[in-house]
C-alpha positions in Angstrom: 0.0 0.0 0.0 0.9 3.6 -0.8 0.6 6.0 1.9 0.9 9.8 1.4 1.3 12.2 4.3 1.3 15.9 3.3 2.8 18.0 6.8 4.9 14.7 6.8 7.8 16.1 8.8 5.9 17.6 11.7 5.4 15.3 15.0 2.0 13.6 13.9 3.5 13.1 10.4 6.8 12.0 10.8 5.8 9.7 13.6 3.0 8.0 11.4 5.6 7.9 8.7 7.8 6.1 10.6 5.3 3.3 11.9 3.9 2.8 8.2 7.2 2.3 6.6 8.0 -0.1 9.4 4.8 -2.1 8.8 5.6 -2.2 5.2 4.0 0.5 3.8 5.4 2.7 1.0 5.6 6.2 2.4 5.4 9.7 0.9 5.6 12.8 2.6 5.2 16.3 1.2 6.2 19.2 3.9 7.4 22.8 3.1 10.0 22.5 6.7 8.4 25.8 7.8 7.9 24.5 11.2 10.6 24.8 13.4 12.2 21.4 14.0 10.4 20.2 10.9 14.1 19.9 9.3 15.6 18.0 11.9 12.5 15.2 11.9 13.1 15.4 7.2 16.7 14.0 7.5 15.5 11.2 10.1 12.7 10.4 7.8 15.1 10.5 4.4 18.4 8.9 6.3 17.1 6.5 8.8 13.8 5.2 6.9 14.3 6.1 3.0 11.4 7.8 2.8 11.1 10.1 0.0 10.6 13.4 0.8 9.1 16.6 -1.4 10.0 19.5 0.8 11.1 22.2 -1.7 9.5 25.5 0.1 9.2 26.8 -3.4 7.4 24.2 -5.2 5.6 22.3 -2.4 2.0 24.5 -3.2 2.1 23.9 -6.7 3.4 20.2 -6.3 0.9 18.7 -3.7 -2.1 18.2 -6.4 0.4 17.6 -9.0 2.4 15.0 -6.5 -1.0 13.1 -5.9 -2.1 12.7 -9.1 1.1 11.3 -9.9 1.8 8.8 -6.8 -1.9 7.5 -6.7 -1.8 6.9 -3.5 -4.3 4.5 -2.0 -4.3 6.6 2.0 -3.7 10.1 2.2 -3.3 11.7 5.9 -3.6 15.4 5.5 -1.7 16.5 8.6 -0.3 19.6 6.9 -1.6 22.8 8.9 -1.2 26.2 10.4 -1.7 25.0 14.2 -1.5 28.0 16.6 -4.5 29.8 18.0 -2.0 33.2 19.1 -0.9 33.0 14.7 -4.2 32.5 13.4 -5.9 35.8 15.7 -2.6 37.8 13.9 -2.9 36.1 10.6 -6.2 35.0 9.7 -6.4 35.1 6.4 -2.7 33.1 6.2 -4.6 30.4 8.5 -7.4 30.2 6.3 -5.4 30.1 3.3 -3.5 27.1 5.1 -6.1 25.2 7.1 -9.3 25.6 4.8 -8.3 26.8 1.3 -5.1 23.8 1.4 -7.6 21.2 2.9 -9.7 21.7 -0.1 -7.1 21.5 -2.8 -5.9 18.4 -1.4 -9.1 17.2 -1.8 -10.0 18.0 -5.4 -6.7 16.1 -6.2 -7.4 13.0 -4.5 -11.1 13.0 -5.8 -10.1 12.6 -9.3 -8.3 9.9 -8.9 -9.4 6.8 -10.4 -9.3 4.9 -7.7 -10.4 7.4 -4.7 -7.8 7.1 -1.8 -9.3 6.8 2.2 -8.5 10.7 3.2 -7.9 11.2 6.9 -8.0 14.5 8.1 -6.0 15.6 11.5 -9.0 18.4 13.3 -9.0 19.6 16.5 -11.3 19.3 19.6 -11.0 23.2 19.0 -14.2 23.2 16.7 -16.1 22.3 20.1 -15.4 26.7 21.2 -15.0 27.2 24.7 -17.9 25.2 25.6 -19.1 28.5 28.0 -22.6 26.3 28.8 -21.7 23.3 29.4 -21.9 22.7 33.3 -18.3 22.5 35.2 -17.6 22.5 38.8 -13.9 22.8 40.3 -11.6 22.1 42.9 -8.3 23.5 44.4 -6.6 21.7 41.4 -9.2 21.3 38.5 -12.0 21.8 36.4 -14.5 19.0 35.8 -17.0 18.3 33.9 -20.6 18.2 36.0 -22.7 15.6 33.5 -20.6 14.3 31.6 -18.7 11.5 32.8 -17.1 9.8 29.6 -16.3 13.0 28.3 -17.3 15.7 24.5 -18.9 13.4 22.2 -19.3 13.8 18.7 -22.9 15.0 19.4 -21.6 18.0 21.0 -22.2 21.1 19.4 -19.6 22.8 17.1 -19.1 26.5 18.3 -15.9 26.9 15.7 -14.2 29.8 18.0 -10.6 31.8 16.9 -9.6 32.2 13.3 -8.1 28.7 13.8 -10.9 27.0 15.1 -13.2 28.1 12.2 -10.5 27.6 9.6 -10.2 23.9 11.0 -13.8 23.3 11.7 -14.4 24.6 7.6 -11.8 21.9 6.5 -13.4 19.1 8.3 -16.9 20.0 6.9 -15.4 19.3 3.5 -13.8 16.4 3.9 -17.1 15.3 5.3 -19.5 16.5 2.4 -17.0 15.4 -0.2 -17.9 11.7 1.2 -21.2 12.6 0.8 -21.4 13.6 -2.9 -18.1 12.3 -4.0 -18.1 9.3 -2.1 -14.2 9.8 -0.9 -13.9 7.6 1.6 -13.1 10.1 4.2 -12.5 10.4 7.7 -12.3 13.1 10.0 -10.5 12.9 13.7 -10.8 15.5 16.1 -7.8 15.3 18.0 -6.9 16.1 21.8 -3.6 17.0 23.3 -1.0 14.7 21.6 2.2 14.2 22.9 5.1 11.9 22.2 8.7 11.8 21.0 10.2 14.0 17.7 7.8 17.3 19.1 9.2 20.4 19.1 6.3 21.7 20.6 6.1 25.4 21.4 4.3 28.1 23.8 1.0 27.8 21.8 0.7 24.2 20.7 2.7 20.8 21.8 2.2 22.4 25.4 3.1 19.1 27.1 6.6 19.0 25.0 7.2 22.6 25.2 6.4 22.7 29.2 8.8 19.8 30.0 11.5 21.0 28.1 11.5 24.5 29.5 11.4 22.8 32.7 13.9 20.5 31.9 16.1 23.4 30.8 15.1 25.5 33.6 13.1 28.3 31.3 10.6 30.4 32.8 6.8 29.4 31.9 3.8 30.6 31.7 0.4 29.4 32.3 -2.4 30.9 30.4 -5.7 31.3 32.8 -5.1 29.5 36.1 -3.7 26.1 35.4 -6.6 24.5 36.5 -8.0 23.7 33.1 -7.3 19.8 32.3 -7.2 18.0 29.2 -6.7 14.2 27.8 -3.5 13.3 26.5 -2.7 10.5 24.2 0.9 9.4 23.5 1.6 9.8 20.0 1.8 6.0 19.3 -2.0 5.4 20.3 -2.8 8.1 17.5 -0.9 6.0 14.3 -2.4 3.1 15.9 -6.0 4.8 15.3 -5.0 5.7 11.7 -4.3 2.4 11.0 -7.2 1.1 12.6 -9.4 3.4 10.5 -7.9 2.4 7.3 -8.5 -1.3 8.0 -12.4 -0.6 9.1 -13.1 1.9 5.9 -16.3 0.0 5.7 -17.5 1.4 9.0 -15.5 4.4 9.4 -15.7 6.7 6.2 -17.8 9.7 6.4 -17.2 9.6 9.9 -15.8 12.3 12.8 -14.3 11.0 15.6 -13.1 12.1 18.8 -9.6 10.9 19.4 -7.9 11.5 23.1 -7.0 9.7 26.0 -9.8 10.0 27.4 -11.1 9.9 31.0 -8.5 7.7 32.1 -5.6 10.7 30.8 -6.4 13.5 32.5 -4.5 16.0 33.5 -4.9 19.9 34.8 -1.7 22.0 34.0 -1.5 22.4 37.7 -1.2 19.0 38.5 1.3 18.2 35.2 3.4 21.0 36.7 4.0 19.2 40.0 4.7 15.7 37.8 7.1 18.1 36.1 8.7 19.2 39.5 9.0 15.4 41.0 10.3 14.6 37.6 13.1 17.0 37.6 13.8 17.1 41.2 13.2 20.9 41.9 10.5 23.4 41.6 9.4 25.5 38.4 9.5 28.9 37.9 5.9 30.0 36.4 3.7 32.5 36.4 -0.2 33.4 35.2 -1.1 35.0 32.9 -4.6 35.7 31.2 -7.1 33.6 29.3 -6.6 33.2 25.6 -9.0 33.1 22.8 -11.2 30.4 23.4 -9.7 27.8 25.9 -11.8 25.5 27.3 -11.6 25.5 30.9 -12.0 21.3 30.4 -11.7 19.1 27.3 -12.0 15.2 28.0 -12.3 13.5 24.5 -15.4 11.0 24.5 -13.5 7.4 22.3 -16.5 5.6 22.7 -17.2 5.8 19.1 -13.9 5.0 18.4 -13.7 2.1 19.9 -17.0 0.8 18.8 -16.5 1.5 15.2 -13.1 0.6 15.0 -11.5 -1.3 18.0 -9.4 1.3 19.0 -8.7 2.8 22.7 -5.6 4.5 23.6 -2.6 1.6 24.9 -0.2 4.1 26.6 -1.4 5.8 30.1 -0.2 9.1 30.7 3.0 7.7 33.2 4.1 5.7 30.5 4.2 8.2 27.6 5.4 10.6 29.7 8.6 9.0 30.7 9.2 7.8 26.9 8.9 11.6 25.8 11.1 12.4 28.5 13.8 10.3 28.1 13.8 11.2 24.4 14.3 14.8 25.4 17.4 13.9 28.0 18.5 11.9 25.0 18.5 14.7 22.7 19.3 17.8 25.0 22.0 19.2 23.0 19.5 19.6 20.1 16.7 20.6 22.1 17.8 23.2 23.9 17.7 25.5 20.9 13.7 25.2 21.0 13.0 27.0 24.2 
């Protein structure tokens, strides 16, 4: 099988690049290396794996319908995106050229194909808005959700909320419809906090990367709001498992959105990763508030149900786990790291 990944060299691509091609899979990955780090993750992909990369800045826009038409490839993953709430407020129109506008010419290529590919797109539980009605309650240490004890479910309303949030929640309705009256086999997940090795994560997204290595490196932080808001975190690993697990249930799956977290049993308040953070590295973390940005939900806990009914997936990693894989890669890599914080 043929796999195409088109943001290939971020973390969710180069990681999924990585399991495919060990699994067998032919692999192609288009990426324009504007992401900071991106280059580092190319020349592991192209060295290590021999996976062949298009990553010319220049020609990347023109090359991605042209490169699909070409490769026919039978999967695409369309990870490619502008992922920062802080850059899309500045720039809108850049993250709706990237997020909405580049979502939909990826898939007019793909739906010309003779043989249409499965599409999975990577969204973002961001389409949910700040969820203002939904019923919380709180502790010293948290927010928590009042009535709803598995978590946001698919049924939950989108509020698309921030330049980014509507530019992702447009691309998702696309891929959607273009099941619908194209019949691309499409899939849409709606992802949670990832986290995992090969992240270069920074203030505004990748926050569990970017918060242990500024701890790690003894950087100042700071929290957004009051550190009690929690999400679910899902190790990287558990999120190519899912995109394989998709593919193989296409029967079930395509047309469909799905949550994808860690769900209930991963949750975590930045207040209480802070003092993991702390034990962790063996002394305490310099941090301060500061105030809310655009749109952050107070809570987010990813509802899998669905996941795991259509498709036999639930996430294998708890948080302890990931956690100390991610951090040994970062003690691994220091001298390379430190330069992203």
């Amino acid at each position: 099988m043929k796999l195409l990944i088109t943001g290939g060299c971020g973390f969710v691509g180069a990681n999924t690049a990585m399991r495919f091609v060990n699994n067998g899979w032919e692999v192609v990955v288009i990426d324009n290396l504007s992401r900071k780090g991106s280059e580092i993750n190319a020349k592991l992909l192209s060295d290590r794996y021999g996976i062949r990369l298009i990553t010319d800045v220049d020609i990347v826009k023109s090359a991605v319908k042209k490169t699909i038409i070409n490769e026919k490839p039978e999967v695409i993953i369309h990870a490619a995106a502008q992922v920062a709430v802080t850059t899309s407020v500045e720039y809108p129109e850049f993250d709706f050229e990237v997020n909405a506008k580049g979502t939909l010419n990826v898939l007019e290529a793909a739906r010309f194909l003779t043989k249409k590919p499965i599409f999975i797109f990577t969204s973002t539980n961001k389409v949910y808005g700040g969820m203002e009605k939904v019923s919380i309650s709180e502790d010293d240490m948290r927010y928590k959700y009042s009535k709803m004890p598995f978590g946001v479910s698919e049924n939950q309303n989108v509020d698309f909320h921030s330049p980014y949030g509507c530019s992702k929640g447009c691309a998702e309705q696309y891929v959607r419809d273009y099941f619908r009256i194209y019949g691309l086999p499409t899939i849409v997940f709606r992802q949670s906090c990832i986290y995992g090795l090969h992240q270069f994560g920074v203030v505004d997204q990748g926050w569990v990367s970017y918060l242990t290595m500024s701890a790690f490196f003894g950087k100042p932080i700071n929290i957004y709001g009051d550190g009690k808001q929690v999400r679910d975190l899902l190790f990287m690993d558990d999120l190519s498992a899912a995109f394989q697990l998709a593919m193989e249930n296409i029967d079930k799956t395509a047309g469909q959105i799905y949550n994808i977290g860690g769900g209930r049993k991963n949750t975590l308040s930045l207040r209480e990763f802070l003092g993991i953070l702390e034990e962790k590295i063996g002394k305490k973390i310099k941090f301060k508030f500061n105030k809310w940005r655009h749109g952050d939900q107070k809570v987010y806990i990813s509802d899998i149900r669905k996941a795991e009914n259509d498709f036999g997936w639930k996430p294998v990693y708890d948080f302890n786990i990931g956690f100390n894989k991610m951090f040994d890669f970062i003690e691994t890599n220091k001298e390379i790291l430190k330069n992203f914080v």
